[in-house]
Every structure is written in structure tokens, then in C-alpha cells.
C-alpha positions as CSV (number, residue, x, y, z in Angstrom):
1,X,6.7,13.1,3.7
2,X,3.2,12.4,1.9
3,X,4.7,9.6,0.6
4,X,5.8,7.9,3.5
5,X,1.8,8.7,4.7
6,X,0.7,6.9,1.9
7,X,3.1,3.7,2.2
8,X,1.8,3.6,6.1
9,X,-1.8,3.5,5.1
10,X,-1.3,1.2,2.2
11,X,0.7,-1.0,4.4
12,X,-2.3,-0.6,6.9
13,X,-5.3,-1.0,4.6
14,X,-4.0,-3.2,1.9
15,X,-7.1,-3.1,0.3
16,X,-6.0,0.6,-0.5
17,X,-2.8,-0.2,-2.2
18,X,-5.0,-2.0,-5.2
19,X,-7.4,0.8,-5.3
20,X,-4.9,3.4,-5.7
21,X,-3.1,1.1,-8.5
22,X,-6.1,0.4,-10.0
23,X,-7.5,4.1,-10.3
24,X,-4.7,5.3,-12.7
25,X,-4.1,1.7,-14.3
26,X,-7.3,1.2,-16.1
27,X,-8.0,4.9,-17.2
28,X,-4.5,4.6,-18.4
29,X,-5.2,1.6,-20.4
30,X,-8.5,3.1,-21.6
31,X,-6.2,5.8,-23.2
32,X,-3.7,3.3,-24.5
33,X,-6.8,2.0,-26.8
34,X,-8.1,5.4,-27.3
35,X,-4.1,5.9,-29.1
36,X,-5.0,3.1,-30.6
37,X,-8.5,4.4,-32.8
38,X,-6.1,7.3,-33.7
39,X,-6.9,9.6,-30.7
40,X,-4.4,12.1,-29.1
41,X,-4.4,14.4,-26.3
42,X,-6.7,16.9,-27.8
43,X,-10.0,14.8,-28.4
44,X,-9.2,11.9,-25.7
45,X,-12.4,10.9,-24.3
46,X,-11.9,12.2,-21.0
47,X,-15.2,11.2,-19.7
48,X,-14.7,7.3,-20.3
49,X,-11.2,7.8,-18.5
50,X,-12.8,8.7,-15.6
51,X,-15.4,5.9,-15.9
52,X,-13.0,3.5,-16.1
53,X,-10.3,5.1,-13.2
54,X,-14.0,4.5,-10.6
55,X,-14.6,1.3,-11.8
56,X,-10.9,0.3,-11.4
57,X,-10.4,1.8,-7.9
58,X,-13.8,1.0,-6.9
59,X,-15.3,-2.3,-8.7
60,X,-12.3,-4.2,-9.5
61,X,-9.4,-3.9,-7.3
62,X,-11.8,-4.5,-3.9
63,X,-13.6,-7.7,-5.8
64,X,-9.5,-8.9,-7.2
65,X,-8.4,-8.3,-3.4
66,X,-10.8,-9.8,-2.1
67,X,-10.6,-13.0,-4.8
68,X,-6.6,-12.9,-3.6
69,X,-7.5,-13.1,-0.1
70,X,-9.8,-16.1,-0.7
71,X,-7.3,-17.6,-2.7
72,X,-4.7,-18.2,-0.4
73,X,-6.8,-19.0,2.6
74,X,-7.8,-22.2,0.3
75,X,-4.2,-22.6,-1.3
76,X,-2.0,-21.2,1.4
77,X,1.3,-22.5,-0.5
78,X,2.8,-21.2,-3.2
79,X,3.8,-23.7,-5.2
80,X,3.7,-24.0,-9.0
81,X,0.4,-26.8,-8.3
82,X,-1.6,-24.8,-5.9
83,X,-0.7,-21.7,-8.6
84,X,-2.5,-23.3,-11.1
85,X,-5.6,-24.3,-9.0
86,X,-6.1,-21.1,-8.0
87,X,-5.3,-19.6,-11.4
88,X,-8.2,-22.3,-13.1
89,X,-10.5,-21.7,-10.0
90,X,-10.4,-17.9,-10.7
91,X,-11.3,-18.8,-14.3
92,X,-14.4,-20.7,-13.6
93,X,-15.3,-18.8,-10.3
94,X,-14.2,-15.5,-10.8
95,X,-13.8,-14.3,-14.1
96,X,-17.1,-14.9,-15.6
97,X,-18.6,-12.3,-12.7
98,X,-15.7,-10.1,-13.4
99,X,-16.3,-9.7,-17.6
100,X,-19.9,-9.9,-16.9
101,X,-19.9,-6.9,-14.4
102,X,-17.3,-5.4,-16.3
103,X,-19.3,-4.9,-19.3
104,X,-23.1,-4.2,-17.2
105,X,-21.2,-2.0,-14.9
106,X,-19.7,0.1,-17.6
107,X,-22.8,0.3,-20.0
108,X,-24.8,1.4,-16.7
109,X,-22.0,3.8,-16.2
110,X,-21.9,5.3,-19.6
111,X,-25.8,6.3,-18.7
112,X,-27.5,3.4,-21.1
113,X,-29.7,1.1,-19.8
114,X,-30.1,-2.1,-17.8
115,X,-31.4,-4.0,-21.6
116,X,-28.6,-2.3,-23.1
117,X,-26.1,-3.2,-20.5
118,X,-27.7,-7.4,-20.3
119,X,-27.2,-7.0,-24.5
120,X,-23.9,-6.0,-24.6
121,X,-22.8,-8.6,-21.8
122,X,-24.8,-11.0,-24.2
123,X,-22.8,-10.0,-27.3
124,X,-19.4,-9.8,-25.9
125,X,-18.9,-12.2,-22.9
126,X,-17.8,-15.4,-24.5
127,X,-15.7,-14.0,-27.0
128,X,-14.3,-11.8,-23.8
129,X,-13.8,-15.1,-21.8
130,X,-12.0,-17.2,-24.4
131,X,-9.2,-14.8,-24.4
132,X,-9.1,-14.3,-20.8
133,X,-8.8,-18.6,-20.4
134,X,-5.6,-18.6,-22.0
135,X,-4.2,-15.0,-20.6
136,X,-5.0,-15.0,-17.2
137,X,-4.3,-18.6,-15.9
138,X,-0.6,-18.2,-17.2
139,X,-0.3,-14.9,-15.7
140,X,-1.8,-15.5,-12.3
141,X,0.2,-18.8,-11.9
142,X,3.6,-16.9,-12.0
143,X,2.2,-14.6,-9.7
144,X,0.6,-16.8,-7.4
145,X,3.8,-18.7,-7.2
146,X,6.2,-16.0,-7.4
147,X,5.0,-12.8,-5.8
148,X,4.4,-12.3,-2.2
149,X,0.6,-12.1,-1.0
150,X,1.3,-8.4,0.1
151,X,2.3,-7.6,-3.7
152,X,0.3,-9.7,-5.7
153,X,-2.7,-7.4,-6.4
154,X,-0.2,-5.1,-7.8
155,X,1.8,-7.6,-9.8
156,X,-1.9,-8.3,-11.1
157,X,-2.6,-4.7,-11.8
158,X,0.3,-4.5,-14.2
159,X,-1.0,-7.4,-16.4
160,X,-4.2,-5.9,-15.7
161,X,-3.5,-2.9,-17.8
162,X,-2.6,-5.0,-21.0
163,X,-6.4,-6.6,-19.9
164,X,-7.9,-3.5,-19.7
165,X,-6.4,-1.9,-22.9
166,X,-8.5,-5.3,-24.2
167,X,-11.5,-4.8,-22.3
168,X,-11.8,-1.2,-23.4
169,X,-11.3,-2.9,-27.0
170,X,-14.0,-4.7,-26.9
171,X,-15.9,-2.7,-24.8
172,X,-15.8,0.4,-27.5
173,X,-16.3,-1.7,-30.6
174,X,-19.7,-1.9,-29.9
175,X,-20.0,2.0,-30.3
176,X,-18.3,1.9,-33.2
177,X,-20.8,-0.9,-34.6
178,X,-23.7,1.9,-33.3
179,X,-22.1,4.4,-35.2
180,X,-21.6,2.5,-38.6
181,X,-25.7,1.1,-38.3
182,X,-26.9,4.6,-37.6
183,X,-25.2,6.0,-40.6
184,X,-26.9,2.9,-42.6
């Protein structure tokens, strides 16, 4: 019964369908990285999981939906070639404002401030963007050619997750450079 609620109002307010996605998709890659520093279910950092579960539902999945919608009003086919110009458009037009509020919007988050966010955008955005140049134009042209519109910001949540498992990477190895300079 509440499911069939849910599928009416994500069918209504697609917009919705990402957010919900994207709220348990990026805490759950945060934790997949946190496995990865060695840390289990009794000293996860909770707190960063729910960082990253507002930003998902809140930051990224309205500014990917509304990137799709743009996307195919400018490339309304779905062929393999308009794929791959929306898939290198999104890397010059989106994804430098994506990693760039990514990192800012999570430094702000995590209570540090505006110098500390601009430094770490500074210190980790090109290194951040080289990966995501080769990753992302290969994954968004299968999905821009195979997935329907209606799907496609889910399709991209899934890849998302092995992204975000990435991000948070990158995003934590800064506080474990903190940590080794304060000790020094």
C-alpha cells in the first residue's frame, strides 16, 4: 500500500524519485569507504553519513535532474552521437560545478570554514576531475543511449555510488593528512 503511494508520487514528481535514490546511495557509499579505512558498524562515522544522505537527496540529485532534463531538450535523440555530446557537455559544463560544490558544500557542512572549504576545492579538484573525464562520459553515454529519460537519473545513481565511494575517498584523505601534520 505505501509503496504504491510512493510509486504515484515519484511517477508524479520525478524530481522525487532521484532524491529518494540519492538519500540512501551516497550515505551508503560514504560507508563503503568508511569499510574501506578499516571501519565497522561500531565506530562508523554516523555523522558524515548523514552529511552525505542531505547532500545527495538535496544538492545532487535536484542539480543531476535538472542537468538530465537540459540534456535531452538539447539532444532529444538517443543515439550513440547525441550520447556522447551530452556525456562531453556534462564534462565541461557540469562536472566542474558538481566536484567543486561537492567538496565546498561538504567542508561547509562538516562545520569548517568558507577558506577551508575554497582550500580544499583548491587541493583536490583537478585530480577529482581527471578521473571523472574518463568515468563519467563512458557511463552516461550508455545511459543516455540506452535508458529511458524517466529512468536515467536512477541508472546514474547506481554509477553514482561507485563515484561517491570515490568522492568520499578523496574527500576524507584530507582529514587524514590533518591528522598525520598535527601529530608532527
Amino acid at each position: 500500500m505505501w509503496w504504491k503511494f510512493i510509486v504515484e508520487v515519484t511517477n508524479e514528481y520525478k524530481i522525487l524519485r532521484g532524491m529518494l535514490s540519492y538519500s540512501a546511495l551516497w550515505p551508503i557509499g560514504c560507508l563503503i569507504q568508511q569499510t574501506f579505512e578499516g571501519k565497522r558498524l561500531k565506530n562508523y562515522d554516523w555523522e558524515r553519513c548523514l552529511r552525505y544522505s542531505l547532500y545527495g537527496a538535496f544538492v545532487s540529485a535536484p542539480m543531476l535532474y535538472t542537468w538530465m532534463r537540459c540534456a535531452n531538450i538539447m539532444w532529444p535523440r538517443t543515439d550513440f552521437r547525441s550520447s556522447l555530446a551530452k556525456a562531453f557537455t556534462e564534462q565541461g559544463a557540469y562536472d566542474p560545478i558538481a566536484i567543486v560544490l561537492f567538496f565546498y558544500g561538504m567542508t561547509i557542512l562538516e562545520r569548517r570554514s568558507q577558506k577551508e572549504a575554497g582550500d580544499e576545492v583548491r587541493s583536490k579538484f583537478w585530480d577529482t576531475y581527471k578521473v571523472g573525464f574518463f568515468y563519467w562520459p563512458a557511463v552516461q553515454s550508455m545511459n543516455f543511449s540506452f535508458v529511458r529519460p524517466k529512468n536515467q537519473i536512477v541508472v546514474a545513481g547506481f554509477f553514482s555510488l561507485i563515484w561517491t565511494t570515490f568522492l568520499a575517498y578523496v574527500k576524507s584523505s584530507q582529514k587524514q593528512q590533518q591528522s598525520i601534520e598535527q601529530v608532527a
